[in-house]
LUMDREN-50495 format. One record per residue: x, z, y of N, C-alpha, C, O in turn; chain. Coordinates in Angstrom, 1 decimal, always signed. Each point is the difference from the previous one (the first is absolute). Example, Ala and Ser with C-alpha at 12.3 -4.5 7.8 and 13.67 -1.06 7.14 Angstrom:
2
n_east / n_up / n_north / ca_east / ca_up / ca_north / c_east / c_up / c_north / o_east / o_up / o_north / cadena
+13.2 / +7.8 / -5.7 / -0.9 / +0.0 / +1.2 / +0.9 / +0.0 / +1.2 / +1.0 / +0.7 / +0.0 / A
-1.4 / -1.4 / +1.1 / +0.9 / +0.0 / +1.1 / -0.8 / +0.8 / +1.1 / +0.5 / +0.1 / +1.1 / A
This chain:
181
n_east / n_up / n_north / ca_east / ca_up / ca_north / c_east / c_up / c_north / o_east / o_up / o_north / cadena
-2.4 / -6.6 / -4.9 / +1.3 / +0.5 / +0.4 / +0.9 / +0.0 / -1.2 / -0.3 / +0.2 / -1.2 / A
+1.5 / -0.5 / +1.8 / +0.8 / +0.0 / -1.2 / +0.6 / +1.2 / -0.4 / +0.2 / +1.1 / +0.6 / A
+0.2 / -1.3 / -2.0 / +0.9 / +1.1 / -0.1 / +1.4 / +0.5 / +0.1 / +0.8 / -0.9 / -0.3 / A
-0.2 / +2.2 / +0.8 / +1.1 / +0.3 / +0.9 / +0.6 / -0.6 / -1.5 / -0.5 / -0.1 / -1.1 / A
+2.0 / -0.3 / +1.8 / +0.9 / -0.7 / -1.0 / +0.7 / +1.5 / -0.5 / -0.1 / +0.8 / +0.9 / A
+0.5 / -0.4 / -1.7 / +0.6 / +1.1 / -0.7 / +1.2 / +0.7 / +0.8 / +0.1 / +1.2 / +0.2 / A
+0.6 / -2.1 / +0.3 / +1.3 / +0.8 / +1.3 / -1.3 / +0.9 / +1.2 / +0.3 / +1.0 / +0.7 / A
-1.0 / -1.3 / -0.7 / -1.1 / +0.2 / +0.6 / -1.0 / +1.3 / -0.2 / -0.3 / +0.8 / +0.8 / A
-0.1 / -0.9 / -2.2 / -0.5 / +0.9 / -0.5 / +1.2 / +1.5 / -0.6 / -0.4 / +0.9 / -0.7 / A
+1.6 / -1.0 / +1.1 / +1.0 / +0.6 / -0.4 / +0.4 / +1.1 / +1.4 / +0.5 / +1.1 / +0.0 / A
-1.0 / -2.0 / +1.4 / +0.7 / +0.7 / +0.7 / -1.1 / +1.5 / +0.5 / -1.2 / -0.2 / -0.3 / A
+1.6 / +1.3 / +0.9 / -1.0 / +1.0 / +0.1 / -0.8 / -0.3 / +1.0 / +0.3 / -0.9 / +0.8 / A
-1.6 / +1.6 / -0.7 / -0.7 / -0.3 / +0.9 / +0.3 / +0.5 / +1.3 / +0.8 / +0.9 / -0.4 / A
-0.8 / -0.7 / +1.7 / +1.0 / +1.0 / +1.1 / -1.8 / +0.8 / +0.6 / -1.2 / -0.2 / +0.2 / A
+2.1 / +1.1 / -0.3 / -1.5 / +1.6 / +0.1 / -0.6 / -0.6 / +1.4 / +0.8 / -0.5 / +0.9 / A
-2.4 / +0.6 / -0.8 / -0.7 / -0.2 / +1.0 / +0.0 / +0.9 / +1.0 / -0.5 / -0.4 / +1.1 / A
+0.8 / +1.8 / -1.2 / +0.0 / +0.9 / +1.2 / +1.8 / +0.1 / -0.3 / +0.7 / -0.1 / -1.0 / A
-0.4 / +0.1 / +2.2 / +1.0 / +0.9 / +0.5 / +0.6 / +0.4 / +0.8 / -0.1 / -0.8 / +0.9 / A
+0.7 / +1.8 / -0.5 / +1.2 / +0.5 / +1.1 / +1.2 / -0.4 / +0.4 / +1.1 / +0.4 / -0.5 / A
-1.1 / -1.6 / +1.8 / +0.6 / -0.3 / +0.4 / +1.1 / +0.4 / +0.2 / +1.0 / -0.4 / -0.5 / A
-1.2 / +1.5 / +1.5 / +1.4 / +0.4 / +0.4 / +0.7 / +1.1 / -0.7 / +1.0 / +0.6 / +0.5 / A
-1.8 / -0.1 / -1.8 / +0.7 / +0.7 / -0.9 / +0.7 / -1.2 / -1.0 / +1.0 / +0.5 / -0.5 / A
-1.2 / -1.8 / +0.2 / +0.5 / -0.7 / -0.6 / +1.4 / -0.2 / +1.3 / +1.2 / -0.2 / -0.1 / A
-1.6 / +0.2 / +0.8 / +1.4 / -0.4 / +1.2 / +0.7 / +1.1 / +0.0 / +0.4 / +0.1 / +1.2 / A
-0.2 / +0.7 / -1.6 / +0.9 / +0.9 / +0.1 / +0.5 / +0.2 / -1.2 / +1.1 / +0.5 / -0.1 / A
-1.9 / -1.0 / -1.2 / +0.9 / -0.4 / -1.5 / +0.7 / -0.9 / +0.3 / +1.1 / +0.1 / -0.6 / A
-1.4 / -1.1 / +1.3 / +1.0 / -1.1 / +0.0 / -0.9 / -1.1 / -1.1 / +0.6 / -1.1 / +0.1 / A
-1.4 / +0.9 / -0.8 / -1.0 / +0.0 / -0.7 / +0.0 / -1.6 / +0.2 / +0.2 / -0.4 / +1.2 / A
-0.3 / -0.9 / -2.5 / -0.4 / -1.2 / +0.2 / -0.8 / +0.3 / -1.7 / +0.3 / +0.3 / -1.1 / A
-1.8 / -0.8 / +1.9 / -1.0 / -0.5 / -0.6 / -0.1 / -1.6 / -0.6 / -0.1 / -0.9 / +0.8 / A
+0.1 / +0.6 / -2.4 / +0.0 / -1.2 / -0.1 / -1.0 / +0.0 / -1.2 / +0.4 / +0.4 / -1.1 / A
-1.5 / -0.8 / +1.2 / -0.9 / -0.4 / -0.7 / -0.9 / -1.1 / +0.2 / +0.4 / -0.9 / +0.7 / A
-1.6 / +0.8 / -1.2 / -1.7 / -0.6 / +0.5 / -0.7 / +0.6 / +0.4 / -0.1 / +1.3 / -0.1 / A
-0.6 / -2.1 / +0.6 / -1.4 / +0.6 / +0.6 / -1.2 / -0.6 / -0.5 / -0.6 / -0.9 / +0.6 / A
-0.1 / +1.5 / -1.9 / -1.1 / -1.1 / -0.9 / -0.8 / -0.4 / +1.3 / +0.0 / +0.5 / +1.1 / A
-0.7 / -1.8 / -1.6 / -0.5 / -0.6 / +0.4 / -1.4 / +0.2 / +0.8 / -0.4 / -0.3 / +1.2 / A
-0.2 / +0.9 / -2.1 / -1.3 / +0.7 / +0.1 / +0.2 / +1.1 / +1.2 / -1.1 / +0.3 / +0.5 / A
+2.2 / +0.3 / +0.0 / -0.1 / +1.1 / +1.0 / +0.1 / -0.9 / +1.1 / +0.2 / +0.7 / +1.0 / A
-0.4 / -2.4 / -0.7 / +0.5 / -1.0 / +1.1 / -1.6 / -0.6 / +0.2 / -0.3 / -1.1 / -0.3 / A
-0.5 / +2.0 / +0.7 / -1.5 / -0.5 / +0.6 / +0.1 / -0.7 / +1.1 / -0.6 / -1.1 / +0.0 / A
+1.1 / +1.4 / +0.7 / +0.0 / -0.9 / +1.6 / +0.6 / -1.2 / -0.4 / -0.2 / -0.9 / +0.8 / A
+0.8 / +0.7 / -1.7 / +1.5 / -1.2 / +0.3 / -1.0 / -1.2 / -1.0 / -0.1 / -1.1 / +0.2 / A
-0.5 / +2.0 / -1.7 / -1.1 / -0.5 / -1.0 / -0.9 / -0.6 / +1.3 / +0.5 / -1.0 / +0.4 / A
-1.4 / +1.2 / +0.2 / -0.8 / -0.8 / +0.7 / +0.7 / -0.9 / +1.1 / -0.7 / -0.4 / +0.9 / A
+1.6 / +0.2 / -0.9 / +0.7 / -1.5 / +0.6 / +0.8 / -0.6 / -0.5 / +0.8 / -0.7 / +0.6 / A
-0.9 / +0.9 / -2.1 / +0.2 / -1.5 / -0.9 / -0.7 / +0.2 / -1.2 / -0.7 / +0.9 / -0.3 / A
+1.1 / -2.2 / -0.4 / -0.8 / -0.6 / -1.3 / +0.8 / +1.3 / -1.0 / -0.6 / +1.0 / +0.3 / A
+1.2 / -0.8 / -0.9 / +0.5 / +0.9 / -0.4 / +1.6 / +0.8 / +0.4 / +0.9 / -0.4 / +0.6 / A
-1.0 / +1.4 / -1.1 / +1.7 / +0.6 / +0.0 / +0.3 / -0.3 / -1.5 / -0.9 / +0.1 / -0.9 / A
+2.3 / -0.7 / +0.7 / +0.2 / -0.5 / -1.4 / +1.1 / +1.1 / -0.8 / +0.1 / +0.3 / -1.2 / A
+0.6 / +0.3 / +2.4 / +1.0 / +0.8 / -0.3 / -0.3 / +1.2 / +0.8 / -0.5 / +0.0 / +1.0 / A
+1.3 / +1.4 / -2.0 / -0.2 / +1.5 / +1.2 / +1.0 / -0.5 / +1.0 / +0.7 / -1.0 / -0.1 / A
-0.7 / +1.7 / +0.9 / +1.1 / +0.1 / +1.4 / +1.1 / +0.7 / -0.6 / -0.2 / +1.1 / -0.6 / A
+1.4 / -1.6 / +0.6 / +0.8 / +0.2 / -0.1 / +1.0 / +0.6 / +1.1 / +0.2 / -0.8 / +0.9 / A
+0.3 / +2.0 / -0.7 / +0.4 / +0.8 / +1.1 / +1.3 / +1.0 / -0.2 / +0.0 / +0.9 / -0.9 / A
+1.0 / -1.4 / +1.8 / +1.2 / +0.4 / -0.1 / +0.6 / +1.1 / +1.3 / +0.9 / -0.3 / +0.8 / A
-1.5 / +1.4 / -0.8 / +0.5 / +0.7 / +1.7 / +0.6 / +1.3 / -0.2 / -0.1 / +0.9 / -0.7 / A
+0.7 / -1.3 / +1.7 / +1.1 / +1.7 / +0.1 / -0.2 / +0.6 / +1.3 / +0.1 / -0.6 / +1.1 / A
-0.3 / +1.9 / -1.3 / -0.4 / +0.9 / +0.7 / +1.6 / +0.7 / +0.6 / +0.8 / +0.3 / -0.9 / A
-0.5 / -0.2 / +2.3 / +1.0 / +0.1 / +0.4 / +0.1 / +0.6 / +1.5 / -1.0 / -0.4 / +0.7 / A
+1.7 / +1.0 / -0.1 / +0.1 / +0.3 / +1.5 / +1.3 / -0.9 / +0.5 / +1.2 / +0.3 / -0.3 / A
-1.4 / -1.3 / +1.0 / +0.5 / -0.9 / +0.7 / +1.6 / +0.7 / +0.8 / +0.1 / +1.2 / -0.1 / A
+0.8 / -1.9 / +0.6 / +1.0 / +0.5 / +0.5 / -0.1 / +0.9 / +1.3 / +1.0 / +0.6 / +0.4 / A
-2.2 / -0.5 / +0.4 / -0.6 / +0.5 / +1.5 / -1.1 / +1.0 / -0.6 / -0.7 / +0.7 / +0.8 / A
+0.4 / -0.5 / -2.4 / -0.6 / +1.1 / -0.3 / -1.3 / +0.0 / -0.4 / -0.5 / +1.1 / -0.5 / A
-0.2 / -2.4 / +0.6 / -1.5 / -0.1 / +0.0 / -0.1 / -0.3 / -1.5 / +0.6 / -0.8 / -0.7 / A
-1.7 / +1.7 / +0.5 / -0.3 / -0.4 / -1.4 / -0.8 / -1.6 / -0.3 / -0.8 / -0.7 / +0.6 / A
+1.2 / +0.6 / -1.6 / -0.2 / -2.3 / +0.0 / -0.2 / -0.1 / -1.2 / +0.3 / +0.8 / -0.8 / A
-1.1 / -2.2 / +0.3 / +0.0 / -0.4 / -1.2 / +0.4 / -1.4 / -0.1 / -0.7 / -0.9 / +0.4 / A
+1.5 / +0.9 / -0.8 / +0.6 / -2.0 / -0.2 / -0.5 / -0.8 / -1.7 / -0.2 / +0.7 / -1.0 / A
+0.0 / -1.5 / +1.0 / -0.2 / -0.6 / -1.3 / -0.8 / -1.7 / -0.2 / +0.1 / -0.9 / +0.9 / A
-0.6 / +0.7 / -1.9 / -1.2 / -0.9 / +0.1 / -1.0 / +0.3 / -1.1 / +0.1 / +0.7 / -0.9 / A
-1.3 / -1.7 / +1.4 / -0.8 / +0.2 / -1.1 / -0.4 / -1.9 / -0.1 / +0.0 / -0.9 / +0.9 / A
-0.4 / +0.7 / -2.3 / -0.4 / -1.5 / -0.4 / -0.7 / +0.3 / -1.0 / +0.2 / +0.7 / -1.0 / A
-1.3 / -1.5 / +1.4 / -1.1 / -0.6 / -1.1 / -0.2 / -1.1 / -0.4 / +0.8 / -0.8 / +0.6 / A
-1.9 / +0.0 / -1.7 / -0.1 / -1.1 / +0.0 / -1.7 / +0.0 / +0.1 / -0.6 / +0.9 / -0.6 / A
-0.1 / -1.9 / +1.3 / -1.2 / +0.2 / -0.1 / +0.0 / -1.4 / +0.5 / +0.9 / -0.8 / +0.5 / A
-2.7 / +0.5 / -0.6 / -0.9 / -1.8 / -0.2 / -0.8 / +0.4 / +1.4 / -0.6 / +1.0 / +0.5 / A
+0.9 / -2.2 / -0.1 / -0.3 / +0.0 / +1.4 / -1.1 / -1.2 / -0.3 / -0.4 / -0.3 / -1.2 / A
+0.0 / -0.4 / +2.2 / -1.0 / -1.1 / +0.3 / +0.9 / -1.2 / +1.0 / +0.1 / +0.1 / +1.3 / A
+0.4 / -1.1 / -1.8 / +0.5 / -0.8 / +0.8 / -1.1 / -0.5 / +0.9 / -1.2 / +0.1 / -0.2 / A
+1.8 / -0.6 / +1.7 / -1.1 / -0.2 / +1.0 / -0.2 / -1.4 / -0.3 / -1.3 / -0.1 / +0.1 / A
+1.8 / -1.0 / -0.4 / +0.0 / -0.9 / -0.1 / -0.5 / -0.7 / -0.9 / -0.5 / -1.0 / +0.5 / A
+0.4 / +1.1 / -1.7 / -0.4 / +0.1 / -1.8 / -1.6 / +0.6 / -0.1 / -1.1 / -0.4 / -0.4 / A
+1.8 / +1.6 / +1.1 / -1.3 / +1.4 / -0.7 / +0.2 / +0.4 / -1.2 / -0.8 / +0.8 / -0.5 / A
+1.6 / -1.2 / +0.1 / +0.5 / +0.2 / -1.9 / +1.0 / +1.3 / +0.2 / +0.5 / +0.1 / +1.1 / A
-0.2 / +1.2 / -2.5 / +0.7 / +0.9 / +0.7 / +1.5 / -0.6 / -0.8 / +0.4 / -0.7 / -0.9 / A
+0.1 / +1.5 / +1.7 / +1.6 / +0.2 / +0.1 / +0.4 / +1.4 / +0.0 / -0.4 / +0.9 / +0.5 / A
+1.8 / -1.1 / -1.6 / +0.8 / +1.1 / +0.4 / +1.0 / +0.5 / +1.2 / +0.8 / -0.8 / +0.6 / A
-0.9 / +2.0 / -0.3 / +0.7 / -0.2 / +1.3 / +0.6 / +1.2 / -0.2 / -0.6 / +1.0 / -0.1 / A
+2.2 / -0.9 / -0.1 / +0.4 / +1.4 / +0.5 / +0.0 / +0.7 / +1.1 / +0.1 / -0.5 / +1.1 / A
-0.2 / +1.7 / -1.4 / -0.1 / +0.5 / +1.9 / +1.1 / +1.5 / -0.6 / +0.0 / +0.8 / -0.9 / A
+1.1 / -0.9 / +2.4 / +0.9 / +1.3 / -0.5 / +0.2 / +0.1 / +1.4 / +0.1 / -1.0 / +0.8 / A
+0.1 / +2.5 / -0.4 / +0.8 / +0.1 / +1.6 / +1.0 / +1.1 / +0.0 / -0.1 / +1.0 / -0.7 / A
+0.8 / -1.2 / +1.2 / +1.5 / +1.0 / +0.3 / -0.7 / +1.0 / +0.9 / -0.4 / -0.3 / +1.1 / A
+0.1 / +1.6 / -1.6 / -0.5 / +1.4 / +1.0 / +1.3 / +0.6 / +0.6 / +1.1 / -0.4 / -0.5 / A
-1.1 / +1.3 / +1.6 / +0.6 / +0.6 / +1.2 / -1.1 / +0.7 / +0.3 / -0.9 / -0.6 / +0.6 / A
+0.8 / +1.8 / -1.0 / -1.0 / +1.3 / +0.3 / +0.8 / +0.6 / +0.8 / +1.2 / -0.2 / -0.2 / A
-1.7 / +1.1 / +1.4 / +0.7 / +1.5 / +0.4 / -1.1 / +0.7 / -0.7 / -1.0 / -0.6 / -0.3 / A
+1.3 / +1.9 / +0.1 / -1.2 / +0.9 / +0.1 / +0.2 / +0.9 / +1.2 / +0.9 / +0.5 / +0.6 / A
-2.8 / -0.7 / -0.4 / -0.1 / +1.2 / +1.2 / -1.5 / +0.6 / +0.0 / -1.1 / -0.5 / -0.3 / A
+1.5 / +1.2 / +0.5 / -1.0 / +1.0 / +0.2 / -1.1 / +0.3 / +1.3 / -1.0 / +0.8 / -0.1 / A
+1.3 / -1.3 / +0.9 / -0.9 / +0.1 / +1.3 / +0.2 / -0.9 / +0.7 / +1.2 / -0.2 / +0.3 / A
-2.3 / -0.8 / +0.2 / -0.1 / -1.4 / +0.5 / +1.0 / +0.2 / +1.3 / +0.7 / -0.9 / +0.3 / A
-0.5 / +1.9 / +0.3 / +0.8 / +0.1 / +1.4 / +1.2 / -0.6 / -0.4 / +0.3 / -1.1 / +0.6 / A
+0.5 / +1.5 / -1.5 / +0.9 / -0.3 / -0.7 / +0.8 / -1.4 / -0.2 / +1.2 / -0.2 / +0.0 / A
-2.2 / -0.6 / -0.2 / +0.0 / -1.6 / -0.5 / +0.1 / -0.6 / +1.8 / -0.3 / -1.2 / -0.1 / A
+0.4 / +1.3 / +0.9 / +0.5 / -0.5 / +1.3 / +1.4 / +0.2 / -0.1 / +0.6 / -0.9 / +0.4 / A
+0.2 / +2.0 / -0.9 / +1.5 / +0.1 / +0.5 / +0.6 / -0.6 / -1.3 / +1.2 / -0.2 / +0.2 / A
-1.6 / -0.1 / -1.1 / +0.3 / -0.7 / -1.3 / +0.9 / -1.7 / +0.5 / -0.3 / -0.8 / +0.9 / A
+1.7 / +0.9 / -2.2 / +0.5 / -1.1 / +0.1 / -1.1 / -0.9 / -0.5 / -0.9 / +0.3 / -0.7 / A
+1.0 / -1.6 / +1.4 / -1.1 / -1.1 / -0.6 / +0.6 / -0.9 / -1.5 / -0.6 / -0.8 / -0.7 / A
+1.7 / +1.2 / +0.7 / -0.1 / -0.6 / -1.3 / -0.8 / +0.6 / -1.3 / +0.0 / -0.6 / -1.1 / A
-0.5 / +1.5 / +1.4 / -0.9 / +0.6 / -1.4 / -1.4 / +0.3 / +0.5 / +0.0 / +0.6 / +1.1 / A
-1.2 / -0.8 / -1.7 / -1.1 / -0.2 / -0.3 / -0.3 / +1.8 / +0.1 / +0.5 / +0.7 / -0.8 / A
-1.1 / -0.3 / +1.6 / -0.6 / +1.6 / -0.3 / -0.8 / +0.0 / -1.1 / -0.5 / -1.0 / -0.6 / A
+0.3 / +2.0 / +0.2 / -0.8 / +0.5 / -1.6 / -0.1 / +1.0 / +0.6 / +1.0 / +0.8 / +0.1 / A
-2.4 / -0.4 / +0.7 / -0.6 / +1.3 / +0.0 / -1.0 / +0.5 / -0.8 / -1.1 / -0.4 / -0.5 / A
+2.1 / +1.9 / +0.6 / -0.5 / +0.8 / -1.5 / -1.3 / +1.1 / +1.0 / +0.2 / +0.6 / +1.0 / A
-1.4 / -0.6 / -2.0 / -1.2 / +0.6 / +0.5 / +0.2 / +1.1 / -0.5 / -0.8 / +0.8 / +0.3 / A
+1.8 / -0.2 / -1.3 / +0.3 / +1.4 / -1.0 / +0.9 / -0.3 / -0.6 / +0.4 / -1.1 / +0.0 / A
+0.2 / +2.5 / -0.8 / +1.7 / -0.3 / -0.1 / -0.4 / -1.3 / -1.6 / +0.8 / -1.0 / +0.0 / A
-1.6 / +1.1 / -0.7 / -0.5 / -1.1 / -0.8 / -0.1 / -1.2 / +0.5 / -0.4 / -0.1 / +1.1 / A
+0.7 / -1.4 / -1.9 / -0.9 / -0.8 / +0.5 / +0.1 / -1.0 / -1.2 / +0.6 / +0.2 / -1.0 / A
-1.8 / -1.5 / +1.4 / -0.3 / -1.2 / -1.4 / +1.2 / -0.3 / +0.3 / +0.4 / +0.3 / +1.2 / A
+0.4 / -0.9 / -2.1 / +1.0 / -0.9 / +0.1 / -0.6 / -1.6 / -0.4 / +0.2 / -1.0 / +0.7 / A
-0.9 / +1.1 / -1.7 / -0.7 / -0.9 / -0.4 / -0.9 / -1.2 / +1.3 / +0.0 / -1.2 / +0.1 / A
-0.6 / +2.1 / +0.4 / -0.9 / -0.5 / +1.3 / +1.0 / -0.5 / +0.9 / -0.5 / -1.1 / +0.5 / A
+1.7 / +1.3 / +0.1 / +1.0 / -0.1 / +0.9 / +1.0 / -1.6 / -0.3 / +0.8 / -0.8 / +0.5 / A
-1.5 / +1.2 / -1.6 / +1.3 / -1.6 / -1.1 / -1.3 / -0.9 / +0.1 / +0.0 / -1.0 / +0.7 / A
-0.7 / +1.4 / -1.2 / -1.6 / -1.3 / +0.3 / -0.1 / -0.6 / +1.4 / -0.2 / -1.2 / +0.3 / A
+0.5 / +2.4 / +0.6 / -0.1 / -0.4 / +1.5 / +0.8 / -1.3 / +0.6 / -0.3 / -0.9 / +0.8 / A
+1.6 / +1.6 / -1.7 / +1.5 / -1.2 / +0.2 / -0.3 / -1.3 / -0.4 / +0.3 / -1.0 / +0.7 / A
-0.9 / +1.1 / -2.3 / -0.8 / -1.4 / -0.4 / -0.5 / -0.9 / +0.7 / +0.1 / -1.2 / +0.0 / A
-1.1 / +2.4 / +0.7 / -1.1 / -1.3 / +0.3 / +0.5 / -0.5 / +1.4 / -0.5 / -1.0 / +0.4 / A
+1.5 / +1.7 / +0.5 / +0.3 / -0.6 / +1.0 / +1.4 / -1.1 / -0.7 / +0.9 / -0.4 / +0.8 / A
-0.9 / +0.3 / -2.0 / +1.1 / -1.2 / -0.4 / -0.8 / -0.9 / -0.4 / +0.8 / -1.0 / -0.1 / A
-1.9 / +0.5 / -0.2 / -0.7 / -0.7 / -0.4 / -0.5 / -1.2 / +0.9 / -0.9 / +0.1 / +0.8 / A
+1.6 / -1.0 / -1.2 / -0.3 / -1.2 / +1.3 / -1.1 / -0.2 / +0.5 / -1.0 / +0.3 / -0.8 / A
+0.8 / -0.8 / +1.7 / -1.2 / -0.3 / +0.7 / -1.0 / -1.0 / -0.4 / -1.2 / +0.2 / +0.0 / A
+1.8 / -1.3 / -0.2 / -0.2 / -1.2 / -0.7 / +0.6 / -0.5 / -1.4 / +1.2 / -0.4 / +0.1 / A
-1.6 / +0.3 / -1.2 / +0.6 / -0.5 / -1.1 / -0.4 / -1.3 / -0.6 / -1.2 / -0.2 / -0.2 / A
+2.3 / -1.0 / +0.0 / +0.1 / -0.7 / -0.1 / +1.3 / -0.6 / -1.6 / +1.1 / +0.4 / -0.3 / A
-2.0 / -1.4 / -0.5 / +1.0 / -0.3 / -0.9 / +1.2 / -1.2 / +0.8 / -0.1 / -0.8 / +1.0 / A
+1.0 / +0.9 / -1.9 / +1.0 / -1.0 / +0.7 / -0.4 / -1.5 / +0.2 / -0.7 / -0.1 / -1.0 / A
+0.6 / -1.0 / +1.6 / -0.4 / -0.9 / +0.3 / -0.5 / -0.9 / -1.7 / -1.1 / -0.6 / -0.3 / A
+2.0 / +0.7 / -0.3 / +0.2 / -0.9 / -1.1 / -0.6 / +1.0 / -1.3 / +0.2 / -0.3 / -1.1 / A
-0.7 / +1.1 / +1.5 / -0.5 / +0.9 / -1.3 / -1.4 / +0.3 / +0.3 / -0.7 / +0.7 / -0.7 / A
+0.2 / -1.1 / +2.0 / -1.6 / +0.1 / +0.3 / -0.6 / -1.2 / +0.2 / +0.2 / -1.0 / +0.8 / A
-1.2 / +1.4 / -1.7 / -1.3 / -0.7 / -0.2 / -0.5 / -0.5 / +1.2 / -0.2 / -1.2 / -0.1 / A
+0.0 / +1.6 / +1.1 / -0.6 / -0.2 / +1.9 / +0.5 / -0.3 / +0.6 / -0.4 / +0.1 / +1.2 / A
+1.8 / -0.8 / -1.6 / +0.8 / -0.5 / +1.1 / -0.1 / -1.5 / +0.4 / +0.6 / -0.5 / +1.0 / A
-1.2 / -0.1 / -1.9 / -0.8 / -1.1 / +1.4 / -1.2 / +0.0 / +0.2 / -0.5 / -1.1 / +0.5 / A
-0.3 / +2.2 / -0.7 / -1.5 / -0.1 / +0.7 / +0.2 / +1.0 / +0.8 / -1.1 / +0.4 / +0.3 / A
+2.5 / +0.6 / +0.7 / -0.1 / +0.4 / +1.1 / +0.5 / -0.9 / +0.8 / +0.7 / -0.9 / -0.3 / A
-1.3 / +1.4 / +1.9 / +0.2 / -1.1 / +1.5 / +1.1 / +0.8 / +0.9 / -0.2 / +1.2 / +0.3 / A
+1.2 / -2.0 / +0.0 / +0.8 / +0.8 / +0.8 / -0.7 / -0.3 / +1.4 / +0.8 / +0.1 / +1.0 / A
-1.9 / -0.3 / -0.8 / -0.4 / -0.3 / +1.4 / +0.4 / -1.9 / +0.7 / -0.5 / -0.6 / +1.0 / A
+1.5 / +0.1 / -1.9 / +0.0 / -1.2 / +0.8 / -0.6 / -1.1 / -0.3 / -0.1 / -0.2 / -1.2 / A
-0.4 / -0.7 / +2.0 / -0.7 / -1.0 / +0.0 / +0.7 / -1.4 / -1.2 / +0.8 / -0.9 / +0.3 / A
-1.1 / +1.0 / -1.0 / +0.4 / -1.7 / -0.5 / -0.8 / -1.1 / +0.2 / -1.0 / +0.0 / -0.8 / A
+1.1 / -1.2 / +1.7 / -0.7 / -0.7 / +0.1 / -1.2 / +0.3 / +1.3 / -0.1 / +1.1 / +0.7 / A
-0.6 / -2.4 / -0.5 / -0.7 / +0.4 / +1.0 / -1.6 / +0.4 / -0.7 / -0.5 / -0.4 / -1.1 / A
-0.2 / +1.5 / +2.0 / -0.8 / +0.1 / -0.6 / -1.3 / -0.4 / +1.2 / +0.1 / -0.1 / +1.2 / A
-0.9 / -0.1 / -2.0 / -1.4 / -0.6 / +1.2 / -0.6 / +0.7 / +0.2 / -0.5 / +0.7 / -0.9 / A
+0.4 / -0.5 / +1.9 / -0.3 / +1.0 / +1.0 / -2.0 / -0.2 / +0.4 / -0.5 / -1.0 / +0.6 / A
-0.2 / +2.2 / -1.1 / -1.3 / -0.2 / +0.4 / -0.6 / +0.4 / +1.2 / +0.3 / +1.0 / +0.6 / A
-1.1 / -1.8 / -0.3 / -0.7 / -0.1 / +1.2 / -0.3 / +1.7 / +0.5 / -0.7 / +0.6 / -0.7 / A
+1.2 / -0.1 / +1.6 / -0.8 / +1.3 / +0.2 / -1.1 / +0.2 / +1.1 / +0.0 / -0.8 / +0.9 / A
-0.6 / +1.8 / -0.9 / -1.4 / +0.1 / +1.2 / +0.6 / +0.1 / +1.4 / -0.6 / -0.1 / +1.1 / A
+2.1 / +0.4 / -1.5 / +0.4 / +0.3 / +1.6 / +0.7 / -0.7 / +1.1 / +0.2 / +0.2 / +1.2 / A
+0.1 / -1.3 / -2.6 / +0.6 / -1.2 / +0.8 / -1.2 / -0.7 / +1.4 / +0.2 / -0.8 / +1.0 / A
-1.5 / +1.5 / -1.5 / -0.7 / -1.0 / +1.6 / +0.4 / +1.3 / +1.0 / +0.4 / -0.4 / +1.1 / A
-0.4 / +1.8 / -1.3 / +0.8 / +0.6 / +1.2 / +1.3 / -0.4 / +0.5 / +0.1 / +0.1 / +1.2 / A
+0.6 / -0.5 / -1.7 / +1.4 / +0.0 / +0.3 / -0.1 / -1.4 / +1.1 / +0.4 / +0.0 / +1.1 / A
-1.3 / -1.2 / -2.0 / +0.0 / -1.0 / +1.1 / -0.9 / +0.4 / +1.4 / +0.3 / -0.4 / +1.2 / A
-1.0 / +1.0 / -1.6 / -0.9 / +0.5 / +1.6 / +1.4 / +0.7 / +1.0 / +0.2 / -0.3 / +1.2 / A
+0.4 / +1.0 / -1.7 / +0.9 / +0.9 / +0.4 / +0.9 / -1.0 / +0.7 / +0.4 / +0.2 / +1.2 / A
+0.0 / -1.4 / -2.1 / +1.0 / -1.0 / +0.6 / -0.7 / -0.8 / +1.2 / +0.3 / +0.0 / +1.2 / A
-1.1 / -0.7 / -1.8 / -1.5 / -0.5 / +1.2 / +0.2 / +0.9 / +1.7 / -0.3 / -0.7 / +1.0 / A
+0.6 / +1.8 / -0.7 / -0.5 / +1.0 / +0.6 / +1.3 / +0.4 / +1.0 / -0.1 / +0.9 / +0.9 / A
């Protein structure tokens, strides 16, 4: 793993427990990292994390009243190209839209533009909730750009070039019985 670049190592770390909607009522924007090492789930689906997460959110009650968190978070981490097998860097960042709520009943009458964050106690990980965001940003498939990977002519897009000869199979004497019949 590499080492954080110094702008990096400067900014604060953002506290792993906290109170949501006591921060929503300061009006409260959290801007820090999230070291590396506290990202276990996101560490076992890639080759490394190269950078902390970087995370910018403000804690706020929306114009209709609901307490919300807006912001993003971005990392940089080594993925496994599918094509190569060789790793790659891949940034992964997603724009959050939290409500908070408190009781699952709740999250049916909810505007759909924001993501529920249900809180199990007036505490919660912040940390775990930003990993969550991660790893549903993290593409599905990773791939290097055509002209910068190694495997880009030993994959098959499925189409035929040329004719190919075709071998005898066991079923071809069914098929003539079948026609025979």
């Amino acid at each position: 793993m590499s080492e954080p670049s110094s702008a990096m190592q400067q900014r604060p770390v953002l506290p792993q427990s906290v109170t949501p909607l006591k921060l929503v009522g300061q009006g409260t924007t959290l801007t820090g990292v999230v070291p590396s090492k506290r990202l276990g789930r996101l560490a076992e689906l890639v080759v490394s994390i190269d950078e902390p997460v970087a995370a910018n959110l403000e804690f706020y009650a929306d114009e209709s009243g609901y307490p919300v968190v807006r912001g993003n978070v971005t990392t940089l981490v080594c993925v496994v190209c599918q094509r190569c097998l060789q790793a790659m860097p891949q940034k992964v960042s997603a724009e959050v839209a939290w409500i908070i709520v408190v009781d699952e009943d709740q999250i049916k009458s909810l505007p759909k533009r924001y993501e529920p964050w249900l809180l199990d106690d007036s505490e919660s990980d912040l940390h775990r909730i930003i990993e969550e965001e991660l790893l549903l940003a993290l593409p599905i498939v990773s791939y290097h750009p055509l002209d910068q990977c190694e495997g880009h002519e030993t994959f098959s897009t499925g189409e035929m070039v040329g004719e190919v000869d075709r071998k005898p199979s066991p079923f071809d004497v069914l098929q003539e019985l079948k026609l025979k019949s």
